[in-house]
C-alpha positions in Angstrom: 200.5 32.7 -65.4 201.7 31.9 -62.2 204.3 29.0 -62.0 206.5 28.5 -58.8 209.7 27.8 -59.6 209.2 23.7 -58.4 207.0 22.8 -61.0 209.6 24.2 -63.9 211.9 20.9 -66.3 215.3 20.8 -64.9 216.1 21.9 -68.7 214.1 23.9 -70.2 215.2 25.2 -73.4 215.1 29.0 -73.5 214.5 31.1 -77.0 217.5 33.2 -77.5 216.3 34.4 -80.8 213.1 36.0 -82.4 212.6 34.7 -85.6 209.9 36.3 -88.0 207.5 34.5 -90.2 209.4 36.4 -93.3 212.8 34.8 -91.9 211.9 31.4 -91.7 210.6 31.3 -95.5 213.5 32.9 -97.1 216.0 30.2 -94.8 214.1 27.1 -95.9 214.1 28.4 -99.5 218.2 29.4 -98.9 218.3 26.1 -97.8 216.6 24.6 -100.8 219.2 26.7 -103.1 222.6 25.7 -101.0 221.9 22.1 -101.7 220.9 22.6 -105.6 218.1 21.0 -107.3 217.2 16.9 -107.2 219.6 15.2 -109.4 217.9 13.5 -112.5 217.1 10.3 -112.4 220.1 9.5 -115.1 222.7 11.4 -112.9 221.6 9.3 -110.2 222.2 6.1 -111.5 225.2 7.5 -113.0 226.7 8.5 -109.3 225.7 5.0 -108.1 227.7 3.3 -110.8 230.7 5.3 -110.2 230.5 4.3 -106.3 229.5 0.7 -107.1 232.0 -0.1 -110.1 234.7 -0.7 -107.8 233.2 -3.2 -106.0 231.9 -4.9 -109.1 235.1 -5.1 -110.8 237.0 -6.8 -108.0 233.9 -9.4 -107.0 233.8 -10.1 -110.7 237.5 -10.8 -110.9 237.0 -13.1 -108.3 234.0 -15.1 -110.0 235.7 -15.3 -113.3 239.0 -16.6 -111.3 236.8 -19.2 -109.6 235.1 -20.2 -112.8 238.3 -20.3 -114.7 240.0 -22.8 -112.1 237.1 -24.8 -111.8 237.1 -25.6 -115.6 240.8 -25.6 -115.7 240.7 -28.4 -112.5 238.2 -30.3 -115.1 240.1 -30.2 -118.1 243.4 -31.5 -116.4 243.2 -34.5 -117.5 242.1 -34.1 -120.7 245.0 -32.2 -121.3 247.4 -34.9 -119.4 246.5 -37.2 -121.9 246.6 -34.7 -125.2 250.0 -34.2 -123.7 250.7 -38.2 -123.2 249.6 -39.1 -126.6 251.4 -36.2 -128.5 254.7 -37.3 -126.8 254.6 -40.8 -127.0 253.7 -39.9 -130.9 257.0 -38.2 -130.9 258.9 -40.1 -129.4 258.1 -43.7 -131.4 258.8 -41.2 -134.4 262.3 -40.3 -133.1 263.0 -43.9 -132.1 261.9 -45.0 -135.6 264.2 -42.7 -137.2 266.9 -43.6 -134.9 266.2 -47.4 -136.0 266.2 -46.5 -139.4 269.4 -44.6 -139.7 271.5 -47.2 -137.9 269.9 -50.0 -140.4 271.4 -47.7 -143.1 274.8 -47.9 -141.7 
């Protein structure tokens, strides 16, 4: 094999280490090991609801926040005049009282 020097890559990578067919079998399984076997498919979903209950928690805060103004903004005046009626109520009860203890005098 006769290559002049011109026809080399600018960067050729160069092997700095022999690596037997024996050696390369026992890494990937080493590699297999150091990583430990595939979570189940429970442990999995249980890992992604740890990481995603967070985020659920605070976005449902927010909906329930939103829905619970939303119906609070549409009862208003309901309540308004619950409150309107129940104190006019008392009050024409105090009045009459009033009336009827200065009669009495």
């Amino acid at each position: 094999m006769s290559t002049s020097q011109k026809n080399l890559p600018r960067f050729l990578p160069t092997l700095t280490e022999v690596v037997q067919p024996g050696d390369a079998a026992a890494f990937a399984t080493a590699g297999t090991d150091a990583a430990g076997p595939m979570p189940s498919a429970e442990e999995l979903v249980e890992r992604v609801m740890q990481r995603l209950t967070p985020t659920l928690e605070i976005r449902l805060r927010e909906v329930v926040t939103a829905l619970v103004q939303e119906q609070m903004s549409a009862l208003e005046p309901y309540l308004w005049q619950e409150v309107d009626q129940a104190l006019r109520q008392q009050v024409s009860a105090a009045v009459a009282q009033e009336l009827d203890a200065l009669a009495r005098r």
